[in-house]
DRENRO-228093 format. One line per 2 residues: number of its first residue (from 1); their letters; for each residue x, y, z of N, C-alpha, C. Coordinates in Angstrom, 1 decimal, decimal comma. Last residue first. Layout:
DRENRO-228093
NUM> A> X:Y:Z:X:Y:Z:X:Y:Z  ...
//
This chain:
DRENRO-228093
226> XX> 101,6:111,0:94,3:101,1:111,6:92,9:101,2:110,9:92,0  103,0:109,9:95,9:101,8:109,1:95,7:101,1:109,4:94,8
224> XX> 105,4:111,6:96,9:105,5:110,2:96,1:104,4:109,6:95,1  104,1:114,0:97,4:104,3:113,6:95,8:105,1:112,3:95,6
222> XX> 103,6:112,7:100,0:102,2:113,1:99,1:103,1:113,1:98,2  106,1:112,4:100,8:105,3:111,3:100,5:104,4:111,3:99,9
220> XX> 106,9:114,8:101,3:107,4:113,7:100,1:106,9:112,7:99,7  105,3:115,8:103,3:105,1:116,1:101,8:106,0:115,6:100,9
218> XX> 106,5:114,0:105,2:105,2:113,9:105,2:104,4:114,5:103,6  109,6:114,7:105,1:109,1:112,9:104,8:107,2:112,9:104,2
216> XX> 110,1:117,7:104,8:109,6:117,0:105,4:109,3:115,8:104,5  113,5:118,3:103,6:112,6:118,4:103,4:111,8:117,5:104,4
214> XX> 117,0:118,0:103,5:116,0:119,1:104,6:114,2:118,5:104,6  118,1:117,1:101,7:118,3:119,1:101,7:116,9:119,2:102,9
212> XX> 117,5:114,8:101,3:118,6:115,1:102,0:119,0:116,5:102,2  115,0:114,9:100,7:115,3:114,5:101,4:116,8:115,1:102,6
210> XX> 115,3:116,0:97,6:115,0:116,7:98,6:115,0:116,5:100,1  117,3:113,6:96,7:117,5:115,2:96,7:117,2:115,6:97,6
208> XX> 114,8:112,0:96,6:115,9:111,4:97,1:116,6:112,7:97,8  112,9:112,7:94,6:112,4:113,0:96,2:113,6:112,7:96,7
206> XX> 115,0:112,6:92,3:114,7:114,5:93,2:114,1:114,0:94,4  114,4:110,0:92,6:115,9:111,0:92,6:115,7:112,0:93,2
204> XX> 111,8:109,6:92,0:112,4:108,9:92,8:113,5:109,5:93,4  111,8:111,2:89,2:110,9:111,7:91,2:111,7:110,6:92,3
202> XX> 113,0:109,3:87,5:113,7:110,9:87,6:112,7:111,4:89,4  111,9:106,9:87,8:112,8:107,2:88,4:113,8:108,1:88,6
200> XX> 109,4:108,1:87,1:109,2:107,7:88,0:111,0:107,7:88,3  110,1:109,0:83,8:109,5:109,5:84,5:110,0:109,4:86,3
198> XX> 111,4:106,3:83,2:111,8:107,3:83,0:111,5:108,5:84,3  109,2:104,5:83,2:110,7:104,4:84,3:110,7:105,4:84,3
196> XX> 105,8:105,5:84,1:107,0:105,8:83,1:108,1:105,5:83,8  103,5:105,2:85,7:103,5:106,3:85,0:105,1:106,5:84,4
194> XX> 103,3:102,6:85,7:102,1:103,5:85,0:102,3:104,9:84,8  105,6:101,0:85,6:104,9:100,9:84,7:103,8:102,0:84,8
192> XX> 106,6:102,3:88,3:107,0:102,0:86,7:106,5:102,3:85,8  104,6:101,4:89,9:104,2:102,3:89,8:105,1:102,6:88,8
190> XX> 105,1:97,8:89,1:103,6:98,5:88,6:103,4:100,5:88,7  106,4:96,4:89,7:107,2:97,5:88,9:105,8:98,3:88,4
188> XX> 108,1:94,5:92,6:106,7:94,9:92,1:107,2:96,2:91,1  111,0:92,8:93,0:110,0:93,4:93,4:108,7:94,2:92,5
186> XX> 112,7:89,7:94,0:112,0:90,5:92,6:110,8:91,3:93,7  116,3:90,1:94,8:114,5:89,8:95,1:113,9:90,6:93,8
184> XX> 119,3:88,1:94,1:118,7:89,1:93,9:116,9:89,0:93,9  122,1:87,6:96,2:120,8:86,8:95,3:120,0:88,4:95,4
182> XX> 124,7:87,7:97,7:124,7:87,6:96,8:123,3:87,0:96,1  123,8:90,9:99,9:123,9:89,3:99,7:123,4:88,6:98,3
180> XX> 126,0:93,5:101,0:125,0:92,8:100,2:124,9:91,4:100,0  125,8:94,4:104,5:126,6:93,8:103,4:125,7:93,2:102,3
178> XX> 126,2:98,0:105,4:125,7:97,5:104,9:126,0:96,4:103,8  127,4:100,3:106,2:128,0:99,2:106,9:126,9:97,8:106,9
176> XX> 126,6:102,9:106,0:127,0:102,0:104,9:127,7:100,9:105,4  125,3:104,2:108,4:127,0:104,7:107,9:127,4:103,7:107,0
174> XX> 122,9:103,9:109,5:124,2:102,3:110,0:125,4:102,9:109,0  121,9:106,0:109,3:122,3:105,2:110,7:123,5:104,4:110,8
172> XX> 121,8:105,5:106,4:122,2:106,7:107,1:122,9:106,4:108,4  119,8:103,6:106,3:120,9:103,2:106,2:121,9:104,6:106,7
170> XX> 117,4:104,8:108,0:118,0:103,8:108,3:119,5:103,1:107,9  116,9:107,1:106,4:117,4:107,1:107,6:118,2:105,8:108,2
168> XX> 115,9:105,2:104,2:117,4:105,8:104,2:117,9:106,3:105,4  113,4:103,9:105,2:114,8:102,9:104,7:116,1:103,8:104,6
166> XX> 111,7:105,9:105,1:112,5:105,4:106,7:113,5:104,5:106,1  110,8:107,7:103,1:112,3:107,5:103,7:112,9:106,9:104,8
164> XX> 107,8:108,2:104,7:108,5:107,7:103,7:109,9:107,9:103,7  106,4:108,8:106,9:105,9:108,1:106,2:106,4:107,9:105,1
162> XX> 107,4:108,0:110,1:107,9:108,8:109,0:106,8:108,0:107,5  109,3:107,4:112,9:107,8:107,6:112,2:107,6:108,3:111,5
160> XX> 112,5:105,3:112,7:111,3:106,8:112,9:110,4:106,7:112,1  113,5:102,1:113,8:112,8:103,0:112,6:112,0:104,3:113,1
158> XX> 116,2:102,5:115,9:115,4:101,9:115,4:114,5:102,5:114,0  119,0:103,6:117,0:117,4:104,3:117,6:116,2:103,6:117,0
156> XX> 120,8:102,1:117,3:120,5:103,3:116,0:119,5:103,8:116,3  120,4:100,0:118,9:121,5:100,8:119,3:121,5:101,9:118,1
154> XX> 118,3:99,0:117,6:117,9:99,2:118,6:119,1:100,2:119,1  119,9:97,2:115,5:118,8:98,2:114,9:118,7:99,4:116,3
152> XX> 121,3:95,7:116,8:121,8:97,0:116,1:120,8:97,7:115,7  119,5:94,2:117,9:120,7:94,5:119,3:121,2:96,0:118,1
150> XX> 118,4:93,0:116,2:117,6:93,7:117,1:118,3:94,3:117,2  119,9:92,7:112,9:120,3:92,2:114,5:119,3:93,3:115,2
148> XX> 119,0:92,7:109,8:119,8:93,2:110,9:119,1:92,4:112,2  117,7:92,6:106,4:118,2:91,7:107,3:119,0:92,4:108,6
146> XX> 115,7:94,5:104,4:116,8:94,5:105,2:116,7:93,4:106,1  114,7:94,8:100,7:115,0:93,8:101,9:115,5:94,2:103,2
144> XX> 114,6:96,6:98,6:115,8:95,4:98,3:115,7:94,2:99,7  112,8:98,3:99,4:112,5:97,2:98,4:113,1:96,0:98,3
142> XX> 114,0:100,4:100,9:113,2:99,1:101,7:112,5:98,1:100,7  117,3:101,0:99,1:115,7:101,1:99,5:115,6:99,9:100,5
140> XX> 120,9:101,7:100,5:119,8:100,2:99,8:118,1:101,3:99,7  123,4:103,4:100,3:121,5:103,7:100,6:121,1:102,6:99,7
138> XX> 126,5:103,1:100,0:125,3:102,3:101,1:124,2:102,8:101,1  127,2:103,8:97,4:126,8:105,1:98,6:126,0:104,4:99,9
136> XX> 128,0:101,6:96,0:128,9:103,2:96,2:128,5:103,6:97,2  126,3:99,8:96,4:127,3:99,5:96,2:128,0:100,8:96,7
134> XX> 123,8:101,3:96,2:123,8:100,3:97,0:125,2:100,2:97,5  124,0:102,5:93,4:124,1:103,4:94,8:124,3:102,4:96,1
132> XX> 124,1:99,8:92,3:125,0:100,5:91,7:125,4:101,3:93,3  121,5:98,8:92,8:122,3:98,6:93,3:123,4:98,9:92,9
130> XX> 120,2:100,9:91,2:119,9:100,9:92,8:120,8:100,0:93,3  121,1:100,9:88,4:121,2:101,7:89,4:120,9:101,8:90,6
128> XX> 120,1:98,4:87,9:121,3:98,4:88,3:121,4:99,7:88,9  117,3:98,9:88,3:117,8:97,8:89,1:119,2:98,3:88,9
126> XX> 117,4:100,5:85,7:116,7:101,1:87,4:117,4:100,1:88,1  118,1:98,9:84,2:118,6:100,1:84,3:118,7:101,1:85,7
124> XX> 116,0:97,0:83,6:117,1:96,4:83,9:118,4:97,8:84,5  114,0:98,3:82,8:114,0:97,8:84,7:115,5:97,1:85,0
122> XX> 115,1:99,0:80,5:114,6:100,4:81,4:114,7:99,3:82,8  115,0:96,5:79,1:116,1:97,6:78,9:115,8:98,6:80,5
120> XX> 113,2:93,7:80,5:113,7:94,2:79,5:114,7:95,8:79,6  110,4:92,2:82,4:112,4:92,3:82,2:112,1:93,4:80,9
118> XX> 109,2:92,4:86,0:109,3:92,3:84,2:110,6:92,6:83,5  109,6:92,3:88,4:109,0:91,6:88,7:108,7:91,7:86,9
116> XX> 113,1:93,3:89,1:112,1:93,9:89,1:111,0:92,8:88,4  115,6:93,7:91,9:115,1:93,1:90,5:114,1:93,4:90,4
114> XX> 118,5:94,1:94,0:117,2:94,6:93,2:117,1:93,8:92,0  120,4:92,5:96,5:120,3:93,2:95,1:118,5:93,1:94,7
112> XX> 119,4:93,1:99,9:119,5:91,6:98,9:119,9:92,7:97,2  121,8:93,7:102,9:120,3:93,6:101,9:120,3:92,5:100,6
110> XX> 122,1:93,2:106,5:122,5:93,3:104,6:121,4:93,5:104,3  124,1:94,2:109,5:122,9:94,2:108,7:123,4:93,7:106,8
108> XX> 126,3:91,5:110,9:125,5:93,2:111,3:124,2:92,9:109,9  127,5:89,7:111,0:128,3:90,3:110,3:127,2:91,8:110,4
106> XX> 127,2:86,7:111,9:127,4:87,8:112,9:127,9:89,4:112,2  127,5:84,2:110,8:128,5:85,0:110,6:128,3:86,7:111,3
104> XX> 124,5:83,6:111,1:125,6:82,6:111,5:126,8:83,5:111,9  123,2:85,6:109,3:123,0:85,4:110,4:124,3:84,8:111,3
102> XX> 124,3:84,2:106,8:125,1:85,7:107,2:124,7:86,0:108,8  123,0:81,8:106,6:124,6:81,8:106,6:125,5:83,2:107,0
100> XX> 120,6:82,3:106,8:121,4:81,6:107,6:122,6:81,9:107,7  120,2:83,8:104,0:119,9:84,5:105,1:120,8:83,4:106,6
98> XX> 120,9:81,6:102,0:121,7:83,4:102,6:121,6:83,8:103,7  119,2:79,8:102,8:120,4:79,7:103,1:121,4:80,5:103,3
96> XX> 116,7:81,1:102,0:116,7:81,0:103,6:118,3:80,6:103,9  117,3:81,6:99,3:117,4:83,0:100,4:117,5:82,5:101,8
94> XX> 116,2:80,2:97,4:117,8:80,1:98,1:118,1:81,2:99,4  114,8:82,1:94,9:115,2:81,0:95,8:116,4:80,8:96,2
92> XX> 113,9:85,0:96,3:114,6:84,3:95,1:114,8:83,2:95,9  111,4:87,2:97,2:112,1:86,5:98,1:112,9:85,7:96,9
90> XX> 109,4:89,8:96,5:109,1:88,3:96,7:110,7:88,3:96,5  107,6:92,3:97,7:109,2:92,3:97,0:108,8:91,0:97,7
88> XX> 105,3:93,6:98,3:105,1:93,2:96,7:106,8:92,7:96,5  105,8:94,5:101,1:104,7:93,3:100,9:104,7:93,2:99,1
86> XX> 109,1:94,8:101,8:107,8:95,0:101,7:106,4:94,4:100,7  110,8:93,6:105,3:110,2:93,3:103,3:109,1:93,8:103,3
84> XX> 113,1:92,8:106,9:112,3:93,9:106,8:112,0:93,7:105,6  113,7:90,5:109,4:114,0:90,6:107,5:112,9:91,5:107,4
82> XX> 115,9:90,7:112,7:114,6:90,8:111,8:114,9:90,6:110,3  117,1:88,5:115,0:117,2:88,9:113,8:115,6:89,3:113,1
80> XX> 115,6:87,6:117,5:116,5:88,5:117,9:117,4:89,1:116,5  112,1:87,8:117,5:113,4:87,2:117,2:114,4:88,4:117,4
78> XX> 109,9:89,3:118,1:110,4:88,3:119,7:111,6:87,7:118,9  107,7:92,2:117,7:108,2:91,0:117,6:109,8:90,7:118,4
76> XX> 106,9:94,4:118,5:105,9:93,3:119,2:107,1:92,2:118,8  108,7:96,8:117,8:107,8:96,4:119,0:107,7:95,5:119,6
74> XX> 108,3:96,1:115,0:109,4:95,7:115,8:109,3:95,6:116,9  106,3:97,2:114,8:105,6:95,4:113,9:107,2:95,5:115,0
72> XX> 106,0:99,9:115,4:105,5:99,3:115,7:105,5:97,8:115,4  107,6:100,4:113,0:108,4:100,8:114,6:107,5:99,9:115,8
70> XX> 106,5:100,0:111,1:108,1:99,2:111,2:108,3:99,4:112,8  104,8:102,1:110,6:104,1:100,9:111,3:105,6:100,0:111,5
68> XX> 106,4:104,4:110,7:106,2:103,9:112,4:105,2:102,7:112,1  107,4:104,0:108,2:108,3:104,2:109,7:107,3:103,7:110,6
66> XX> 105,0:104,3:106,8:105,8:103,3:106,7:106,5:102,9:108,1  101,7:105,2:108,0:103,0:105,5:108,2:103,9:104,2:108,4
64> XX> 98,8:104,9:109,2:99,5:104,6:107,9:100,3:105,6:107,9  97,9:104,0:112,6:98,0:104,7:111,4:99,1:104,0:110,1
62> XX> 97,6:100,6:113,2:97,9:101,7:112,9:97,6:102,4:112,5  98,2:96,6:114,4:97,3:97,4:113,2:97,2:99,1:113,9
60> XX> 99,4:93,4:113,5:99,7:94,6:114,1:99,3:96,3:113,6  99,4:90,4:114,5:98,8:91,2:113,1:98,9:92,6:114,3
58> XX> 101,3:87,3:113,0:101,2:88,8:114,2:100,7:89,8:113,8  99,5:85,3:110,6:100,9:86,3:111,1:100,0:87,0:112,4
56> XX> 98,6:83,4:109,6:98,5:83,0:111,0:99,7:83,9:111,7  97,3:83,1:107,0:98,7:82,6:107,5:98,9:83,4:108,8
54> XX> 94,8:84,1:107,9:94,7:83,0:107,4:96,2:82,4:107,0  95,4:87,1:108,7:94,9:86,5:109,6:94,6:84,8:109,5
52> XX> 96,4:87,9:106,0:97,5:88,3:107,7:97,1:86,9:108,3  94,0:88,0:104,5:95,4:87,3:104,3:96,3:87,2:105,3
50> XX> 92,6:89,3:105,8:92,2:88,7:106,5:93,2:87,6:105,5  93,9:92,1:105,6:93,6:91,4:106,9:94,1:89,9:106,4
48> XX> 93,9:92,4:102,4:95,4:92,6:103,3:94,7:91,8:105,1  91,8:92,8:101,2:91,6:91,7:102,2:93,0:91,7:102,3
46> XX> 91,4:96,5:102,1:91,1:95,1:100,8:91,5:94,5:101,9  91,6:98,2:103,6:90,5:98,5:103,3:90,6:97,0:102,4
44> XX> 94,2:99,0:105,8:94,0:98,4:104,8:92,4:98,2:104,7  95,8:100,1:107,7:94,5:100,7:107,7:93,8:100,2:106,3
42> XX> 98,4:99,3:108,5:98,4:100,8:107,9:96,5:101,6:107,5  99,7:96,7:110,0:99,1:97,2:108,6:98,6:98,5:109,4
40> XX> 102,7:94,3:110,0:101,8:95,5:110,3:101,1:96,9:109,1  102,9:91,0:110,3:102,4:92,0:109,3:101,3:93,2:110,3
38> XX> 105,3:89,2:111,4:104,6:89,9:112,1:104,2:91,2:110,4  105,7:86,1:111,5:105,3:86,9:110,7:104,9:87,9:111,2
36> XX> 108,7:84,0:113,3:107,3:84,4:113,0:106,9:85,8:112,2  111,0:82,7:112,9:110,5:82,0:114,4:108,9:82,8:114,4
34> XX> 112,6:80,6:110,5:111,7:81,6:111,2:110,9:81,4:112,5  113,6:78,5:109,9:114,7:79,7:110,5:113,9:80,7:111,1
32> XX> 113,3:76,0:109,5:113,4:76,4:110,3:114,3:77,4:110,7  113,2:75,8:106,5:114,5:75,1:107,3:114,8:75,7:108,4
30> XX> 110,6:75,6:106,1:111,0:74,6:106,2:112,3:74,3:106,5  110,5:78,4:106,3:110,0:78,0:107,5:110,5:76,5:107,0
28> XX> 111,9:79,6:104,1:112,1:80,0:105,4:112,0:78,9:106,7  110,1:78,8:102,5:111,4:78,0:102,6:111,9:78,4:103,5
26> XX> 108,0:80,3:102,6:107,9:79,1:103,1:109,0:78,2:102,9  108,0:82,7:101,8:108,6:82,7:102,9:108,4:81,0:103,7
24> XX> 107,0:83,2:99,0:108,1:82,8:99,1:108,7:82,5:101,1  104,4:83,6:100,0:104,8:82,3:99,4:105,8:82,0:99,4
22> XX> 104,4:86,4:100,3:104,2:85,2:101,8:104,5:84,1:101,3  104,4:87,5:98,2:105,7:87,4:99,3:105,5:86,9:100,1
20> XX> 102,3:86,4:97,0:103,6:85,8:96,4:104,8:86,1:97,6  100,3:87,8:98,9:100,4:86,4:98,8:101,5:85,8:98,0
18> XX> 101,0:90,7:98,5:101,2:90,1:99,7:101,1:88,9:99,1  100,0:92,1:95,9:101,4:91,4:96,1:101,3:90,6:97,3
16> XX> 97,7:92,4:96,6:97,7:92,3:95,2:99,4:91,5:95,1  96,7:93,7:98,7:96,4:92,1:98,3:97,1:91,6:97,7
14> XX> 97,5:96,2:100,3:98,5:95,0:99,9:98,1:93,7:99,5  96,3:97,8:102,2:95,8:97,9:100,6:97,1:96,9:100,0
12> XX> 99,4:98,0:103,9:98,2:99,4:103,5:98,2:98,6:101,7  102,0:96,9:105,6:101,0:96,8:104,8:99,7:97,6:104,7
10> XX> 105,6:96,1:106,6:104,0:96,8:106,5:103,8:96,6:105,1  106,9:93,0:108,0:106,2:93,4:106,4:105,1:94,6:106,9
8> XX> 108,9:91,0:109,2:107,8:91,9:109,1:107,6:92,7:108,1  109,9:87,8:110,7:109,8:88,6:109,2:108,9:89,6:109,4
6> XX> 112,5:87,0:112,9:110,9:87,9:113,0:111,0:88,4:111,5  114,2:84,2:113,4:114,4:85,7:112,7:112,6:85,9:113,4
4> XX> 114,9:82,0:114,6:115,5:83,1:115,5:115,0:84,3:114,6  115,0:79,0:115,3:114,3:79,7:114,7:114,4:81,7:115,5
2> XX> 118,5:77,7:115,7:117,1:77,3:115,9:116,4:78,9:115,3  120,5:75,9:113,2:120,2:77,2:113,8:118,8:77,2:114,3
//
């Protein structure tokens, strides 16, 4: 298969993970699937650049807004498959063959199952619950990955400028027609960790809630960040 995906990743203040998720994307490129990096950033003050600029990505630069830096990094990029990741969710091995093989198969969008980047009882809990809802209610996050076709993203209206929830709009759009792919990404557990699964993924829920009852994306986002 010649080189057909666009990987994009926003980014705001992303040292700290970006280099393991760009690490993993080098199987990608040895079985030629990727055709290029487009990392759109959000106004990053740490060395999020000049990481962009030393693996030799599409550097695509904004206000900070998840949605619309996505709306913008899709914009610019030129494959006709994108893998939407966010800069601390690293890649499991084997992925560039998933990813080929469902590409290949024409089957529309997927995501990857959840994992979390430390083990034991609570992340093992959160992870199944997101892919539990994954499973039941098609709302993947933008943690787990998305893999989709320009041609569908683009007939959904694409990503809205939004500073948080643009992953559920998005699966919203696609009406759970969402295929999961059998390997699981590890992603970053540090806001977890600081202030409590527990905690954290009781806000995660209610922002979930409020979402869906209406609420602006722009003050969900401020008590995301609380």
């Amino acid at each position: 298969m010649p080189a057909v995906l666009s990987v994009i990743i926003p980014t705001l203040n992303a040292e700290a993970g970006l280099p393991a998720s760009l690490a993993a994307l080098f199987e990608g490129l040895e079985a030629g699937i990727i055709r290029e990096l487009v990392i759109t950033d959000g106004g990053s003050e740490d060395a999020t650049i000049r990481i962009a600029e030393e693996v030799g990505a599409v550097l695509v630069q904004g206000a900070a807004s998840r949605g619309g830096q996505l709306r913008r990094g899709v914009a610019v990029a030129k494959g006709s498959w994108f893998l939407i990741l966010h800069a601390d969710t690293v890649l499991p091995e084997g992925w560039s063959a998933a990813v080929e093989a469902h590409m290949a198969s024409g089957e529309g969008a997927a995501v990857f199952r959840l994992g979390f980047d430390v083990d034991g009882v609570m992340p093992r809990f959160v992870a199944g619950w997101a892919n539990l809802r994954t499973a039941l209610f098609g709302l993947p996050y933008g943690d787990q990955g998305l893999l989709i076709p320009q041609h569908v993203l683009d007939a959904i209206g694409g990503y809205p400028d939004q500073p948080l929830m643009e992953d559920v709009a998005i699966a919203r759009r696609l009406r759970g027609q969402i295929t999961r792919l059998p390997l699981t990404v590890r992603t970053s557990a540090a806001r977890y960790r600081k202030d409590g699964w527990i905690r954290r993924g009781g806000r995660n829920l209610l922002l979930l809630l409020r979402y869906f009852l209406g609420a602006d994306p722009a003050s969900l986002a401020q008590a995301y960040r609380r």
